[in-house]
N, C-alpha and C positions, 0 to 999 in steps of 0.2 A: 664305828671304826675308831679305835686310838689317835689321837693326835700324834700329828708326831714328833712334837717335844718328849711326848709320853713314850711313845717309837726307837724316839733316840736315846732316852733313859737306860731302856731295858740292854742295853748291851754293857751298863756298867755293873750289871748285875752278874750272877754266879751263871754259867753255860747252861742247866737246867733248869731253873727258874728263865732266863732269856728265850729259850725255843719253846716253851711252855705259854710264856708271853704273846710269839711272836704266832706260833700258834693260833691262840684263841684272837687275835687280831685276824687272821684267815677267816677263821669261821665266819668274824663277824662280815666281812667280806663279802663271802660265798651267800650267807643268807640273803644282805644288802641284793648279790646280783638275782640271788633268783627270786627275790621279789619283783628287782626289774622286768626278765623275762613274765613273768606274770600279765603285765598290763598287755592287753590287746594289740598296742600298736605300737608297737616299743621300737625306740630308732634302727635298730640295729637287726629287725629282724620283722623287716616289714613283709604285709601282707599279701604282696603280690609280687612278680617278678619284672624286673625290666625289659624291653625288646633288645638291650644290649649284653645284660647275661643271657638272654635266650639264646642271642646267638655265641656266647662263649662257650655254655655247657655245650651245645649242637658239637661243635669245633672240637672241644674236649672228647668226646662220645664217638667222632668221627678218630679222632687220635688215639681213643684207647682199643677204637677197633683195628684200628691200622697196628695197634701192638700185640693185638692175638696172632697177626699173618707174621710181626717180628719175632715176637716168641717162641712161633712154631720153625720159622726159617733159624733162629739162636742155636735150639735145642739138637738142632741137628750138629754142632760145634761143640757144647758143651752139655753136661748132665743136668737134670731140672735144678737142684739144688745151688748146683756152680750158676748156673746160669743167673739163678735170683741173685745171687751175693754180686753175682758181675754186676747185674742189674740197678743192683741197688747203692752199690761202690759209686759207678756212676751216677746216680741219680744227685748223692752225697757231694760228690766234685761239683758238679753242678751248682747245687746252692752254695758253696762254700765259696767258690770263685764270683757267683753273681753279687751276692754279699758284701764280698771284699771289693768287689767293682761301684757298688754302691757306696760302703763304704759302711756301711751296716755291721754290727757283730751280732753270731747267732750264740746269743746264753738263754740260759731256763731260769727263769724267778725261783724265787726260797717255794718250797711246797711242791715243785712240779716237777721234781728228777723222778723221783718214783712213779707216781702214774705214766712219764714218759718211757720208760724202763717197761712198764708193762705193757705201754703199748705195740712197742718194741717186740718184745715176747711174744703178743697176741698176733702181729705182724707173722712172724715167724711157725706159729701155728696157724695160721688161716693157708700162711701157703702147702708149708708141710702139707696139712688134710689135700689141698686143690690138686697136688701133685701127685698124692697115694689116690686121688679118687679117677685122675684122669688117666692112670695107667690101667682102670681095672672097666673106663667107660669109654663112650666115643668121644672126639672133640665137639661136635651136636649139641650130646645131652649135656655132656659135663658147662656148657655155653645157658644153656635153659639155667640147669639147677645154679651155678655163680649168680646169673643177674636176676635173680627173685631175692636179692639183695634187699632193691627199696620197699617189698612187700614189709621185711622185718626191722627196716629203718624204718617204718610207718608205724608199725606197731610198737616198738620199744620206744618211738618219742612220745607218742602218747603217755605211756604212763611215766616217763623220766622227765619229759622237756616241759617246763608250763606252757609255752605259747604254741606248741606244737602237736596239737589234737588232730587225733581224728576227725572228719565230718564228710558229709555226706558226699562230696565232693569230690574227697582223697578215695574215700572207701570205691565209690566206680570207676575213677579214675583209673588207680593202680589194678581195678580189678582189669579193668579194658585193656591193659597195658601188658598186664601178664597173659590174656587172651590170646595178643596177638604178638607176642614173642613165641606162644604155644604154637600158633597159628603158621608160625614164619617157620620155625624147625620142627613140623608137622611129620613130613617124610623122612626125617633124619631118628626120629626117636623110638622106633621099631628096636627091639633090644629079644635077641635068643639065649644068652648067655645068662645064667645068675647072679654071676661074679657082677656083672652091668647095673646091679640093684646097689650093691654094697659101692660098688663106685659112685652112683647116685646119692647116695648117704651121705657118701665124706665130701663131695663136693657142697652137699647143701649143707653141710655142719661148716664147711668152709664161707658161705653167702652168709650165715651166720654171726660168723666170730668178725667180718668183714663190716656187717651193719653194726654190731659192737663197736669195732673202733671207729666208727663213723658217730656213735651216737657219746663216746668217748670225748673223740677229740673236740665237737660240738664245745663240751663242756669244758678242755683245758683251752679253747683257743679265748675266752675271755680274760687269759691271764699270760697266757704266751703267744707270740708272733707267729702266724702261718709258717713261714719259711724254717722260725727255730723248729719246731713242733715235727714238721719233716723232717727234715737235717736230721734228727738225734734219732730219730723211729729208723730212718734208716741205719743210721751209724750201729745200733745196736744190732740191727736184723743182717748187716750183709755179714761181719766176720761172725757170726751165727751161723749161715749157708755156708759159709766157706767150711767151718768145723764139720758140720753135717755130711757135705761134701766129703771130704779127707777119710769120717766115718765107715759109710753110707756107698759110695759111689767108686767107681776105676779107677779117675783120673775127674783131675779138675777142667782140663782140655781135653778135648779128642781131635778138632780139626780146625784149620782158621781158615778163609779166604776173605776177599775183598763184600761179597755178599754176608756174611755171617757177621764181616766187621760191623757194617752200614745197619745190620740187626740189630745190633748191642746198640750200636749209638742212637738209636730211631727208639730201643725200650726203654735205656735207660736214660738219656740225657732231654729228651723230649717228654715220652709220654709217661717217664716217671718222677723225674727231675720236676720240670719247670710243669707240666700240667696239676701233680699232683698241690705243688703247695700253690697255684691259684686254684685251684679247685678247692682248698681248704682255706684262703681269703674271702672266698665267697659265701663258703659254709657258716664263718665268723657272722658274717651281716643277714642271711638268709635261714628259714626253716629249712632243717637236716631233709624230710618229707619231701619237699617241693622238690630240692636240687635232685634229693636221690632219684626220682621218679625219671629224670631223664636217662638215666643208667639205662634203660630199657630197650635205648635206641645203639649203643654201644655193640652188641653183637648182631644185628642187623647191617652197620657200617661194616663190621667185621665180615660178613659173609660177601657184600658188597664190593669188599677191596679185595674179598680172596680171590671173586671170580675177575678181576680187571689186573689182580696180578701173579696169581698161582692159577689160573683157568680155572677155579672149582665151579660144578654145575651149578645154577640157578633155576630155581623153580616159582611155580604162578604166585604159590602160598607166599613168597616172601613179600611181596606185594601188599597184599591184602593186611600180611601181617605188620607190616610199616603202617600201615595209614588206621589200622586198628593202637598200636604206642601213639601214634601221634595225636590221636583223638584225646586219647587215654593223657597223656602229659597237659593235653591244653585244659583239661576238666580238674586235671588236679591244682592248674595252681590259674583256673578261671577266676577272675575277682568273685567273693562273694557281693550280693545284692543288700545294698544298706538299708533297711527297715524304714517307713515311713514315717514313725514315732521314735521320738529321741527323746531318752533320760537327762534330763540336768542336773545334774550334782551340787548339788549345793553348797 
């Protein structure tokens, strides 16, 4: 890395010669960290998980299912599109007031507008897909194909993340895990229609573009704050919804009442808001692989809250299929066993 007498130099120089500069001072950066990640047991991304994040992701997964029943209770107020942008409006006031409460400002370092800008975008395209695939499927299937999420955050950190391989561990873990998500919306995924295939498609291009900016943000949070990194994904993505909306859609409103309000506020200020950027504080310190694998348990709470608060039926499979994720999460991020023969380095 440049010193930074050297650092400081470069701004007395010409605007492209200086970003040029300031530039290749990145690089050297970026190589520097992913050298870090490289070593096996790097601070910041240790090898096993706490019993104190175990039970924040639980919590997390329990909230994002409670936000499939808000979603579905929103939608009935406003159109998919509108709804995200509310959603996300929200989520935006959110950090922006926590912030100022703290006392915190949320900016993006030199290098990181543009990848946040994309993520942004990519935001905006994962739901797009989720919302053209769920008109064309069931709420079920279209719940399967989103959270096979961590299968493709498992695969794309392998060959992107150095510290975060696959081994034999992840490989049956997530297998078990996707078993019994199968397992649990068994009787839900019967499908007569055709059109139910191509719905099937664009949601899993949606789990996708999802594990994307999961394996994204991974990578910009060694250089921005959880909370900025949120904040701006949002701010880009909700007046996005809203335009799409105005597009796209009737009306940005169709209906309000006291229940539809307590929706908005339960998606967007809770389980989008304040879960989403500790859920990406943690992602900072933890393999992408481990945290994602508990996604699994997410639409399982979801079904679980629908029938204790929309009445939906419950059946034997979901059972079985809860304690098949839960097998499946404790194997993935089981400590591995330390070899009896130790290299010393000399």
């Amino acid at each position: 890395m440049l010193p930074w007498p050297q650092v400081a130099a470069t701004w007395r120089q010409p605007h492209s010669q200086r970003v040029i500069c300031l530039d290749l001072n990145r690089v050297v950066v970026l190589k520097t960290f992913e050298r870090m990640i490289g070593r096996p047991h790097a601070p910041f991304a240790p090898a096993t998980i706490d019993p104190r994040t175990v039970a924040l992701l639980a919590f997390f997964c329990l909230v994002w299912g409670g936000a499939m029943v808000a979603i579905k209770v929103g939608l009935s107020g406003a159109p998919p599109f509108s709804a995200a942008g509310i959603r996300f409006a929200l989520a935006s006031l959110t950090l922006l007031l926590l912030s100022a409460a703290r006392g915190k400002l949320l900016y993006l370092r030199y290098g990181s507008r543009r990848p946040v800008l994309l993520l942004g975008l990519l935001l905006v395209v994962q739901h797009g897909l989720f919302n053209l695939g769920i008109n064309l499927t069931t709420a079920s299937r279209a719940s399967v194909f989103l959270y096979t999420q961590p299968v493709f955050v498992a695969i794309l950190a392998h060959f992107l993340i150095a510290d975060d391989r696959l081994d034999r561990n992840k490989l049956l873990g997530i297998g078990l895990s996707l078993i019994g998500l199968l397992v649990a919306f068994a009787e839900r995924l019967q499908a007569h229609d055709p059109r139910v295939l191509i719905g099937d498609g664009l949601v899993l291009l949606s789990a996708i573009c999802w594990a994307i900016q999961t394996i994204f943000q991974k990578d910009l949070l060694a250089f921005v704050e959880p909370a900025s990194l949120i904040f701006y994904q949002m701010m880009i993505a909700s007046p996005l919804f809203f335009l799409l909306s105005i597009l796209f859609e009737p009306a940005l409103i169709i209906t309000l009442d006291g229940a539809i309000l307590l929706a908005f506020f339960y998606q967007g200020v809770i389980a989008a808001g304040l879960t989403f950027a500790a859920f990406a504080a943690l992602l900072k310190r933890h393999q992408a692989s481990r945290l994602s694998s508990f996604i699994f348990l997410a639409p399982i709470f979801g079904v679980l809250l629908g029938h204790l608060l929309l009445r939906d039926p419950l059946t034997g499979y979901l059972g079985v299929g809860l304690g098949l994720v839960a097998v499946g999460i404790f194997i993935v991020n089981r400590p591995r066993r330390r070899s009896r023969f130790t290299v010393q380095s000399s």
